[in-house]
C-alpha positions in Angstrom: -11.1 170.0 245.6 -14.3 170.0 243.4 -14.5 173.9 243.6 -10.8 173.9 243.2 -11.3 171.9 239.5 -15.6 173.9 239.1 -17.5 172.7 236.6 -16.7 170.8 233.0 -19.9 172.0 231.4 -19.6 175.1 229.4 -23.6 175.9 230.0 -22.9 176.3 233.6 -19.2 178.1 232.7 -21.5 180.4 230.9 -24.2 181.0 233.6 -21.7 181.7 236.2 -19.9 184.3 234.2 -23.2 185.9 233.6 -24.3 185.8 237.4 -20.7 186.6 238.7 -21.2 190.6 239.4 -17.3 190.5 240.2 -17.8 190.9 244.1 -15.6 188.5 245.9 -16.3 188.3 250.0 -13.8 186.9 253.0 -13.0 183.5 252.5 -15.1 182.9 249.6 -13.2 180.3 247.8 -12.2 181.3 243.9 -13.5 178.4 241.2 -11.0 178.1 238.6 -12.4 176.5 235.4 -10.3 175.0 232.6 -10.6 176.6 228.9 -13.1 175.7 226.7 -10.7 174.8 223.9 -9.3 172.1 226.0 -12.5 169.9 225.0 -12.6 171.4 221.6 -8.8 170.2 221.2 -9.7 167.0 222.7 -12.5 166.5 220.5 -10.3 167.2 217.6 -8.1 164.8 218.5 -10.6 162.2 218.7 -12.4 163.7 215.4 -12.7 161.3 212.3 -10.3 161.5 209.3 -13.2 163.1 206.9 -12.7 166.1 209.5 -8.9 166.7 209.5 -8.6 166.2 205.8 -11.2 169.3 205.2 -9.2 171.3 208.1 -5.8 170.9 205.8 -7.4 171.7 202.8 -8.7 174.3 203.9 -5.3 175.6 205.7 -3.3 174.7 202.7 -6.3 177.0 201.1 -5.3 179.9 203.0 -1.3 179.6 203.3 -1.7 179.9 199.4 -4.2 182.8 199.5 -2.2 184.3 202.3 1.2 183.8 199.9 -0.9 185.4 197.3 -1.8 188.3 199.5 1.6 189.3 200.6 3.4 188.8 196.8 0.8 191.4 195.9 1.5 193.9 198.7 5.2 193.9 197.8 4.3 194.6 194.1 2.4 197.1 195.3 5.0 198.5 197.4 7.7 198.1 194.8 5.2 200.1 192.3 5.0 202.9 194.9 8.9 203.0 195.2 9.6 203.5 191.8 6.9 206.0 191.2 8.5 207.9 194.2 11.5 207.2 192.6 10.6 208.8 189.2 8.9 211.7 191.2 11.6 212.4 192.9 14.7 212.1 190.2 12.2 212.9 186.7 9.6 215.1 187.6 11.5 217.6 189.9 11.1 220.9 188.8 15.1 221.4 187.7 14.7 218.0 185.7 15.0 217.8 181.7 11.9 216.4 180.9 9.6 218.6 183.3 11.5 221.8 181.7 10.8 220.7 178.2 7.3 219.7 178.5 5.7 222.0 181.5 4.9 224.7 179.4 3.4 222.7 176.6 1.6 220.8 179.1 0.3 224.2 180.8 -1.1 225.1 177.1 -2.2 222.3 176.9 -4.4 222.0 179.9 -5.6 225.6 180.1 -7.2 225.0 176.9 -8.8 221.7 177.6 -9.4 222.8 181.2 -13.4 223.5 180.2 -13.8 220.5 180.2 -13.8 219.1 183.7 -17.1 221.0 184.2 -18.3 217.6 182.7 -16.5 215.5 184.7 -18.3 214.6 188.2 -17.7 217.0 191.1 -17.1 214.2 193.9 -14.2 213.5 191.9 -10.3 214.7 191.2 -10.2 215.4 187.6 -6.5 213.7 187.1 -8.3 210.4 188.6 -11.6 211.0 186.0 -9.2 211.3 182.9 -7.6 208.5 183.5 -10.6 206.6 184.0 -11.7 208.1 180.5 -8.3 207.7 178.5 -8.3 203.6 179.4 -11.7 203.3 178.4 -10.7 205.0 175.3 -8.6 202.7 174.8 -10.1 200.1 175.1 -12.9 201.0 173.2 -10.4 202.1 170.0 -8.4 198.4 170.4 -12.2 196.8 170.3 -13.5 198.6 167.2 -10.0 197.9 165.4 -10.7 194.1 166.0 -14.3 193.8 164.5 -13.9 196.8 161.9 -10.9 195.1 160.2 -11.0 194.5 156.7 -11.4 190.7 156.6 -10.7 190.7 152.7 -7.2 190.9 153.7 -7.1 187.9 156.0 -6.7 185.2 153.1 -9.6 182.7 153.7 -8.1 179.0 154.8 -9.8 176.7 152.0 -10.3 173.1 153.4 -9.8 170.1 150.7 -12.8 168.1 149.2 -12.2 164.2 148.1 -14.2 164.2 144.5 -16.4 161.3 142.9 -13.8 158.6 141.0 -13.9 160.1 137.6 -10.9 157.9 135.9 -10.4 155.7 133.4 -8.6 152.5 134.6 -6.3 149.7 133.2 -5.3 146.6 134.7 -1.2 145.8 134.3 -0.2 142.6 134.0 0.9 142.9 138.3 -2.6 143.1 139.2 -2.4 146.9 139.9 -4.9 149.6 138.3 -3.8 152.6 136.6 -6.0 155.7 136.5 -5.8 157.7 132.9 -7.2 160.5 131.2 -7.3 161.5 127.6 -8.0 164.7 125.7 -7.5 166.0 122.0 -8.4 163.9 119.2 -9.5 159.9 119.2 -7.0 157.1 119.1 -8.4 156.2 115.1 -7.8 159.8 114.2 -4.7 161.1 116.2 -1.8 162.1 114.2 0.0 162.1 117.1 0.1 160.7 120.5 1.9 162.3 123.5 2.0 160.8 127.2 2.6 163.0 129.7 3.8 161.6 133.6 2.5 163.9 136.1 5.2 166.2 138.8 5.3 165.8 142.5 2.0 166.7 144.0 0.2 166.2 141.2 -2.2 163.7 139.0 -3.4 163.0 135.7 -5.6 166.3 135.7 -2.6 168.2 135.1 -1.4 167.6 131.9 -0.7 170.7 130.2 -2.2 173.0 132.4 -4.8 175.2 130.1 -4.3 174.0 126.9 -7.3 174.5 124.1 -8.8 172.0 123.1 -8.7 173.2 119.7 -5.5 173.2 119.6 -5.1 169.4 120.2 -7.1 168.8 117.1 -5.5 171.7 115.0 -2.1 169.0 115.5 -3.6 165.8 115.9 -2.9 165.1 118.9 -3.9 162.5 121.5 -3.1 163.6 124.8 -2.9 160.5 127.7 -1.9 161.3 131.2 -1.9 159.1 134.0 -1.5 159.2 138.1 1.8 157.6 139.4 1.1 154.6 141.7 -0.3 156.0 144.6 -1.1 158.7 143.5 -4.9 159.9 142.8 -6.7 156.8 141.6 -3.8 154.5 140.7 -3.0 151.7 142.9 0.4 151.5 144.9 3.6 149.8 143.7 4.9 148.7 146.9 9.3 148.9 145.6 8.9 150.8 142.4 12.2 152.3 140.7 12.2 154.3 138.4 12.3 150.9 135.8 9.1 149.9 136.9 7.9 153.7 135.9 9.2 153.0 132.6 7.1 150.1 131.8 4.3 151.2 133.3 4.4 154.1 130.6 4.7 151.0 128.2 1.8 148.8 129.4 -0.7 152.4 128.9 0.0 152.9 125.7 -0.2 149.7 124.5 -3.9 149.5 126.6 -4.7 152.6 125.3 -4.0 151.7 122.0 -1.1 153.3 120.8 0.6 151.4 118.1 3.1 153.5 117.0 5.7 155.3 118.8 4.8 158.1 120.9 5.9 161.5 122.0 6.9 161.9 125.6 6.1 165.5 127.6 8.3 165.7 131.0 7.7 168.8 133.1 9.8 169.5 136.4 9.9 166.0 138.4 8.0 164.6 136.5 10.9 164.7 133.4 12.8 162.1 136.0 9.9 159.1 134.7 10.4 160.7 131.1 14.1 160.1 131.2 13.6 156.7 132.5 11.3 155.8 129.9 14.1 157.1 127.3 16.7 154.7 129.1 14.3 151.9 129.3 11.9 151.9 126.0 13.7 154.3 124.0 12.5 151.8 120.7 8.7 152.9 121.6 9.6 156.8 122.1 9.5 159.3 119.2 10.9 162.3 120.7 10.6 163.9 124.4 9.5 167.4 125.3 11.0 168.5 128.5 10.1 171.8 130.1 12.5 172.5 133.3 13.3 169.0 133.5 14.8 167.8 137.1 17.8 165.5 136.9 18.9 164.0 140.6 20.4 166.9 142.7 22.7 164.2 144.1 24.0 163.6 140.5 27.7 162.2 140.4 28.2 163.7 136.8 27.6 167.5 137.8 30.6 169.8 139.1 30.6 171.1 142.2 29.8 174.5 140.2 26.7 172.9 138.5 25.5 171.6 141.7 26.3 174.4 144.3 24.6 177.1 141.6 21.4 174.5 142.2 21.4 174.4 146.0 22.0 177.9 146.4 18.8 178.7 144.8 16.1 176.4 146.6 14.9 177.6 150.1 16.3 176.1 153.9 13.3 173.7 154.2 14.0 172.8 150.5 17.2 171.7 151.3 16.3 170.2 154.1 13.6 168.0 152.5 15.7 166.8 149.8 18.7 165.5 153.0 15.4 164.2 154.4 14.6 162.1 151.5 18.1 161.0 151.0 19.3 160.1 154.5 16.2 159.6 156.7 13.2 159.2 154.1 11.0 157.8 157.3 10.8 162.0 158.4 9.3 162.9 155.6 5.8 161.8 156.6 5.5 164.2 159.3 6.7 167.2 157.0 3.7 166.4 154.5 1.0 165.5 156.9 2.2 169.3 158.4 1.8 170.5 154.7 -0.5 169.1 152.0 -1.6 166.4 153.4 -3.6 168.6 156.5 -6.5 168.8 155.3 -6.0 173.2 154.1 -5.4 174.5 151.1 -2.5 176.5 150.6 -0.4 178.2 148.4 1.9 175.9 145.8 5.5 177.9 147.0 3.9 177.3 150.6 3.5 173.9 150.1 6.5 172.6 148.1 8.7 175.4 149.6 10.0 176.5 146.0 11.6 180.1 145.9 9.5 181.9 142.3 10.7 184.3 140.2 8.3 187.1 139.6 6.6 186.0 136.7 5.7 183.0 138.7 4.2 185.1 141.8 2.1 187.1 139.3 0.8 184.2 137.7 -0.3 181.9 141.2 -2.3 184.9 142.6 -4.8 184.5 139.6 -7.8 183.2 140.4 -7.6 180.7 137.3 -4.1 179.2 138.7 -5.4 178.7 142.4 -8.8 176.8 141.6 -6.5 174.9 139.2 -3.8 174.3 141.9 -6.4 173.4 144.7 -8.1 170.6 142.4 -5.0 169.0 140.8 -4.0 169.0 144.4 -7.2 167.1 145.7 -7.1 164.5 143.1 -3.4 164.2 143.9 -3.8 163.2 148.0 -7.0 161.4 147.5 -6.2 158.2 149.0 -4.4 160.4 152.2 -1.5 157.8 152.2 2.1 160.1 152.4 3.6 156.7 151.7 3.6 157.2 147.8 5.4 161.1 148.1 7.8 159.4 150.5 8.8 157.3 147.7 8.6 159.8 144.9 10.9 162.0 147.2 13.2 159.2 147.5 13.1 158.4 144.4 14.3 161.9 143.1 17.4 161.7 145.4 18.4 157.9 145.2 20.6 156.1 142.5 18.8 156.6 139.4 20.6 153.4 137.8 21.1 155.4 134.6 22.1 159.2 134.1 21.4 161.5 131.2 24.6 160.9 129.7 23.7 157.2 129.1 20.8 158.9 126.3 23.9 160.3 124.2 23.8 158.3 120.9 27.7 156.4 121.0 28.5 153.6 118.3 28.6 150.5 120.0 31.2 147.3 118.5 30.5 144.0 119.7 34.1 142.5 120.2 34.1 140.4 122.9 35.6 136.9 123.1 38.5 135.5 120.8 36.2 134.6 117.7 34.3 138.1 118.1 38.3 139.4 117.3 39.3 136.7 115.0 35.7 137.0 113.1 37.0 140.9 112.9 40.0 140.1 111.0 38.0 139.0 107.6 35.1 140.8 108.2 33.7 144.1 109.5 32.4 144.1 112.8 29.0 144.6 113.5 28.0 147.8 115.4 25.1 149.5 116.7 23.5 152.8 117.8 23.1 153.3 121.5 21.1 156.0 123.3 17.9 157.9 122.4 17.9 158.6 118.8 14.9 160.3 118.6 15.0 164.5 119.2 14.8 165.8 122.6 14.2 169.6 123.2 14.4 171.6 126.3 12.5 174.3 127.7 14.5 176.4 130.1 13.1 179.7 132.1 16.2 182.1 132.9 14.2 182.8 136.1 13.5 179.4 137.0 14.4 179.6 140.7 13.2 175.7 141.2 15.3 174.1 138.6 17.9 177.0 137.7 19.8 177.1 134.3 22.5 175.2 135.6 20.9 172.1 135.6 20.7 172.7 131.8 24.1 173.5 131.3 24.5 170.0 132.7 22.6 168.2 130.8 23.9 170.2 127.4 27.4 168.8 128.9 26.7 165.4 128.8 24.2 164.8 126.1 25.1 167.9 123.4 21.9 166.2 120.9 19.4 167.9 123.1 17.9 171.0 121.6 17.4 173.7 124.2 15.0 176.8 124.1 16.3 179.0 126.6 13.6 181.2 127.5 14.4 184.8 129.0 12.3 186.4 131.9 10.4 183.1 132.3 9.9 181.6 135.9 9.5 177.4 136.6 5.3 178.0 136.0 5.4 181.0 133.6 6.2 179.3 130.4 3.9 176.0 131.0 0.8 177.5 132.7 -2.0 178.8 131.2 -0.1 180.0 128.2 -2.2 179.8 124.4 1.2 181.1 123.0 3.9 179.2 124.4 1.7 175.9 124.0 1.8 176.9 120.5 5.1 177.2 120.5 6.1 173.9 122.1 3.6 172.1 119.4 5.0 173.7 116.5 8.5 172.9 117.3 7.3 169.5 118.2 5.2 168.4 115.2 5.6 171.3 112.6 2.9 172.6 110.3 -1.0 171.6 111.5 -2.1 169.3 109.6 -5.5 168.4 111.9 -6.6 164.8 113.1 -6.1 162.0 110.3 -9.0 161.7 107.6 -9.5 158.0 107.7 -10.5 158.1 104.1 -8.0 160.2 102.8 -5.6 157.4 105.0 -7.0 154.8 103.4 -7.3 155.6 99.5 -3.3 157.3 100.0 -1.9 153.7 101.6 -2.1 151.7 98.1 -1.1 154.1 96.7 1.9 154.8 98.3 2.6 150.8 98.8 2.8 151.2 94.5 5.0 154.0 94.6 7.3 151.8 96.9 7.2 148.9 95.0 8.0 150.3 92.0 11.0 151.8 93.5 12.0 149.1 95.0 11.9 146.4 91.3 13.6 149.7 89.8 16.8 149.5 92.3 17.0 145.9 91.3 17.4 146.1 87.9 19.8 148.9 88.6 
């Protein structure tokens, strides 16, 4: 029975096979030993988990590789049937293409055929061409990539945060407004005009380019400010556009301004100069808008006046404005995308406005984009989207007021039973309502940002306003970097130059005049 079963150890297996010379004699018993693997399997069994864990990686390992393997034998196949396929349907010898182009290709060859003698011997020349034509290839596609002309890949510009550079007052809320002021001083200025900053803007604006000489050739005081939020101003958590009002009022009187002053509105940022019309009009002199913004949602426009303005503005125009109207939460993520993402970048890019071509001439001047790229940086200093969420909203929401409420309208005060019986004896005592002052209107025919229509609107409803309709002019064109046109606006504005006030000349001419009124006045009562 033990030779029967023969040994368990392998060493003696092994020894056995080696001194077995395959000679069997008569009745010589035959040991049959059990396989190897049989222990191997055994020990597997018994193996630790460490072991069989590596053993199905490893499998798993090769399944994939093996997967692999075959995928890429039967793309390799498939390749080889099609190109037998072509051979044997395109490149016959009765075939179209091999009539057209075999004797151009013959020429073709017999002249260039000097040239395999460079091409190694060990080697078919149809495999060395090949081998030549992708290199070439390659080679052209690399010196493409590092020879092209970076000067027309536009350079991305990153924004820089600036030292605080404002002037600041404190309103009677606690809040801090940031100012600026150019042209003449407050003892000397003839005239003083505040101008509210646009949408993604600040007080650095103003009138973009104007000459300084040309402030004091008028008189003029120039104060702008940043919106709350805005640059260096503080937030107004709530504000309307009532609250914009007074805040113009609260600067001027800070600043000084006694008197009544002129008002400058230009784009969005005529929607705080009407308000201050609506609210203040007692402290306003007169109001300069240029492409002045009334609320696209406006309930006074006809659907012709409005549908001329949508049609113009771009689809993520549109789409902003619904934003700001419906779901103003959205419009975070659309800015912090855009202006607020740390790159400079073109001002149609950024506020999505459609230009007309006087306006794409003018922003690819060098002068217009450092201007643009620094009014924008003070604009997004404090990196909060919260304040041009509300400015947005603000655009689109109820207003309170419309421009049809500026129109001056004689107002009777007959209310209540002795108002009327009072009436019957006596006149009734009336008043002026609306703006009284002068408001003109500077309107591009090619403004593509607020079209004409919104014009024709606001002639509609308040007929006083004076507009300059300006042909060929863009939204920018007109306001930008213009010596003329600012010339222009001021002369309409305040007339003849008559330079900063002579405080002596003021001062010696004030008596005098007083007389001259006096003396009128004792002469009408003796009349």
């Amino acid at each position: 029975m033990s030779e029967v079963r023969g040994s368990n150890s392998w060493p003696e297996e092994l020894s056995s096979l080696v001194d077995d010379n395959g000679i069997r004699y008569a009745g010589e018993p035959i040991g049959i030993f059990p396989p190897w693997f049989e222990t191997t399997s055994s020990e597997f069994v018994s193996g630790d988990s460490r072991t069989k864990e590596s053993e199905e990686t490893e499998s798993l390992k090769d399944q994939v590789k093996g997967f692999a393997v075959a995928w890429g034998e039967i793309l390799l196949e498939f390749g080889r049937g099609c190109r037998d396929i072509a051979q044997q349907s395109l490149l016959t010898d009765d075939s179209y293409i091999v009539r057209k182009l075999q004797k151009p290709c013959a020429n073709v060859s017999g002249r260039l055929k000097f040239l395999n003698e460079f091409l190694p011997e060990d080697r078919h020349p149809a495999h060395a061409w090949s081998v030549i034509f992708f290199v070439f290839i390659l080679a052209v596609a690399a010196m493409n990539l590092n020879t092209k002309n970076d000067s027309l890949v536009p350079l991305v510009k990153k924004v820089r945060i600036h030292p605080p550079s404002a002037s600041h007052i404190l309103l009677p809320d606690g809040r801090r407004i940031a100012y600026r002021e150019q042209g003449v001083p407050a003892d000397r200025a003839r005239f003083s005009l505040i101008a509210p900053h646009s949408f993604l803007s600040s007080r650095l604006a103003g009138i973009p380019g104007v000459k300084m000489s040309l402030l004091e050739e008028y008189g003029v005081r120039l104060v702008t400010y940043d919106l709350p939020g805005f640059g260096e101003s503080d937030p107004h958590l709530g504000r309307n556009l009532n609250s914009s009002a007074f805040d113009m009022l609260y600067l001027s009187n800070a600043v000084g301004i006694s008197d009544k002053f002129w008002l400058l509105g230009y784009s969005s940022g005529a929607m705080h100069a009407w308000a201050a019309l609506r609210y203040i009009p007692n402290r306003i002199a007169g109001a300069a808008m240029l492409a002045p913004m009334v609320n696209p949602y406006e309930r006074g426009m006809t659907k012709e006046e409005m549908k001329k303005m949508w049609e113009t503005w771009v689809p993520r125009r549109k789409l902003l404005q619904f934003l700001a109207r419906r779901f103003p939460k959205f419009l975070s993520y659309f800015y912090q995308q855009s202006f607020l993402s740390g790159k400079h970048d073109r001002i149609d890019n950024q506020l999505y406005l459609s230009l007309g071509e006087k306006d794409k001439i003018l922003i690819e001047k060098s002068i217009f984009e450092e201007f643009w790229h620094r009014d924008v940086e003070e604009s997004i200093r404090q990196w909060n989207p919260k304040p041009f969420v509300e400015e947005a909203e603000l655009q689109v929401s109820v207003w309170g007021f419309s421009p049809a409420d500026l129109q001056v309208q004689r107002k009777c005060q007959r209310r209540g039973i002795l108002s009327w019986l009072r009436s019957l004896w006596s006149q009734a005592e009336c008043e002026l309502t609306g703006f009284l002052g002068p408001i003109h209107i500077w309107q591009g025919m090619d403004d593509r940002v607020i079209p004409p229509s919104v014009v024709d609107y606001i002639v509609r409803v308040l007929p006083e306003a004076i507009v300059h309709k300006l042909p060929n002019e863009g939204h920018l064109s007109y306001f930008f970097f213009c010596d003329e046109c600012h010339r222009q606006i001021f002369s309409t504005l305040f007339g003849v130059p008559r330079g900063p006030l002579d405080l002596k000349v003021e001062m010696e001419q004030t008596p005098s005049e007083g007389d001259d009124i006096a003396v009128a006045e004792s002469h009408n009562r003796m009349i």
